[in-house]
Structures are given as C-alpha cells and as structure tokens.
C-alpha positions as CSV (number, residue, x, y, z in Angstrom):
1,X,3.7,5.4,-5.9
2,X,3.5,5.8,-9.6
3,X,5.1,9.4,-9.6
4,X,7.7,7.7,-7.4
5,X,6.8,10.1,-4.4
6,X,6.9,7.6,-1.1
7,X,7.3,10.8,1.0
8,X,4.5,12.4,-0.2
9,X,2.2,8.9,0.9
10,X,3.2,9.8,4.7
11,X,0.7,12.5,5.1
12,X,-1.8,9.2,4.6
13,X,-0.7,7.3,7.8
14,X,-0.5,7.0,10.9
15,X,2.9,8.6,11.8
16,X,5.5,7.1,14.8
17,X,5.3,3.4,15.9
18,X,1.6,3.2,15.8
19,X,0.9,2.1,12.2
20,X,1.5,-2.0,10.8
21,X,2.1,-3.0,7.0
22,X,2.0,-6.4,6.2
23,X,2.4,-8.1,2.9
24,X,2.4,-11.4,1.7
25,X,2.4,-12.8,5.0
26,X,5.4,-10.7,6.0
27,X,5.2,-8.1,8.9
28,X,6.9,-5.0,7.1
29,X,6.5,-2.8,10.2
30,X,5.5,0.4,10.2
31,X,4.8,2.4,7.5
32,X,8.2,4.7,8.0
33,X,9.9,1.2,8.1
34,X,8.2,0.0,5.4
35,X,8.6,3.3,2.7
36,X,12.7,3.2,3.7
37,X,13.7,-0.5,3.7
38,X,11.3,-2.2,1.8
39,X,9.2,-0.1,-1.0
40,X,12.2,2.6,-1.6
41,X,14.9,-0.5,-2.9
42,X,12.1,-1.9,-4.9
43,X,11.3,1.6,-6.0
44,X,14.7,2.0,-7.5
45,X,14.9,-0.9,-9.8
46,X,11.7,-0.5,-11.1
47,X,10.9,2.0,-14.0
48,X,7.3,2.3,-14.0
49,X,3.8,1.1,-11.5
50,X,0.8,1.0,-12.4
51,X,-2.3,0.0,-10.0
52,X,-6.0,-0.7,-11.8
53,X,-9.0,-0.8,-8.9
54,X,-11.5,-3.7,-10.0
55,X,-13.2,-3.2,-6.7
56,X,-13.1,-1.2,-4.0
57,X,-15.6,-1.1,-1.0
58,X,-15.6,0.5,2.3
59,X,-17.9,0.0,5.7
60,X,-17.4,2.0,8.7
61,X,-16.0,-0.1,12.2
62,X,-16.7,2.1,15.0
63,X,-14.9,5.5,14.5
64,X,-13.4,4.2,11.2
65,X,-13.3,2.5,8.1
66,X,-12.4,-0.6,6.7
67,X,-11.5,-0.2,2.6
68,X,-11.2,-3.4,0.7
69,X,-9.7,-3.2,-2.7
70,X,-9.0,-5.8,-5.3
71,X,-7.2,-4.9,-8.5
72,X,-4.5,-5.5,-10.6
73,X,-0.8,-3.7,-11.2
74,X,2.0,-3.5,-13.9
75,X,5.7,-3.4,-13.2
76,X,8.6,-2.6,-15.0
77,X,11.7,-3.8,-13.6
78,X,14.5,-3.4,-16.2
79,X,13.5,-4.6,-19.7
80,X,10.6,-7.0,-18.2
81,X,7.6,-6.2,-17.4
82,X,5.3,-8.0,-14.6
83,X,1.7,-7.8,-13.5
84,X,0.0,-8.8,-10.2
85,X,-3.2,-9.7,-9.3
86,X,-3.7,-7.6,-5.6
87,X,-5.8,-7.4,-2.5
88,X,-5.8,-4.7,-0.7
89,X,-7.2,-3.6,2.6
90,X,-6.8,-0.4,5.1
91,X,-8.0,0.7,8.5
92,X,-8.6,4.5,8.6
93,X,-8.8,6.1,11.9
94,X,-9.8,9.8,12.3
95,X,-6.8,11.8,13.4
96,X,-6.0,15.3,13.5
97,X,-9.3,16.2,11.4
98,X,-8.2,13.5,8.9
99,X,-8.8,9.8,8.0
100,X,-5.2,8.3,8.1
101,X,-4.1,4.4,7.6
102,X,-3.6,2.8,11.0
103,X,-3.3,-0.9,9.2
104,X,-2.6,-1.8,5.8
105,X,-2.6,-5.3,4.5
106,X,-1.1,-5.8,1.1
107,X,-1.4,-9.3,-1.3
108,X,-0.1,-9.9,-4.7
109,X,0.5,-12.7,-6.9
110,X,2.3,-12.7,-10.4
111,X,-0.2,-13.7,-13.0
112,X,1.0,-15.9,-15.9
C-alpha cells in the first residue's frame, strides 16, 4: 500500500466472492470490492502511507492462521498529515501451495 501497488496485494487473498474485509464496523466486501471502490479513491488523494507494527502475533486455527497486529500509520492527504492508531487481524487459509487472506478485519482511530 505504501508503493501505491493495490494490484500487486491480490496475489495475498483469497480471489472471487470468497474473501470479507471489514473496517470500522463496515462490511467492505470482498477484497476485489474493497481495493476498487473503497482503498483505490482513498488511494488517490493521499500522497504518502505509512504502517509501524507495535505487535504482531499469530496462532494456528485448524488448517490456518489467525495474525493479530496492532500498530500505528501516517497519512498524507493534501497538505495535512494524519495518524491512526490500528488493529489489525487476518485469517490465512492454505491455498494453492500458499497462505492467502480469507478474512481481514481492519480498525483505526485518528489520534490527537
């Protein structure tokens, strides 16, 4: 997300109607719905991201993983720039000889 490559994040999910984003409380859809009508507008206005991991941890559910992440990230939208506190968590599923995001829940609040 910080090179601006969305495209390039697809070979991470779940492809087709099987993968769910949700932020804020919000069902974004899938992750193709997502990256087109969500995070590419965003993407446009802002000039630079930055994301800092201040924890990460992972435990394995069955055939998968669940990743739990908790960080911070910088925005420039225009001549302001913003930073979020984040939570962040993933469900990888093995597919095709890969781990790909099946779920991933997104959470972020503008710090003051």
């Amino acid at each position: 997300m910080s090179e601006g490559a969305l495209d390039d994040l697809d070979e991470l999910f779940v492809l087709g109607d099987k993968s769910s984003v949700y932020e804020n409380g919000s069902n974004e859809g899938t992750w193709l719905h997502c990256k087109e009508h969500h995070l590419a507008p965003e993407q446009e206005s802002a000039s630079s991201f930055h994301f800092t991991v201040k924890e990460e941890s992972a435990e394995a559910t069955g055939e998968g993983f669940l990743v739990k992440v908790v960080g911070s990230f910088s925005v420039e939208v225009g001549e302001e720039a913003r930073t979020y506190r984040a939570a962040v968590s993933y469900v990888l599923v093995p597919m095709e000889g890969q781990l790909r995001i099946l779920h991933l829940h997104w959470s972020s609040r503008q710090m003051k």
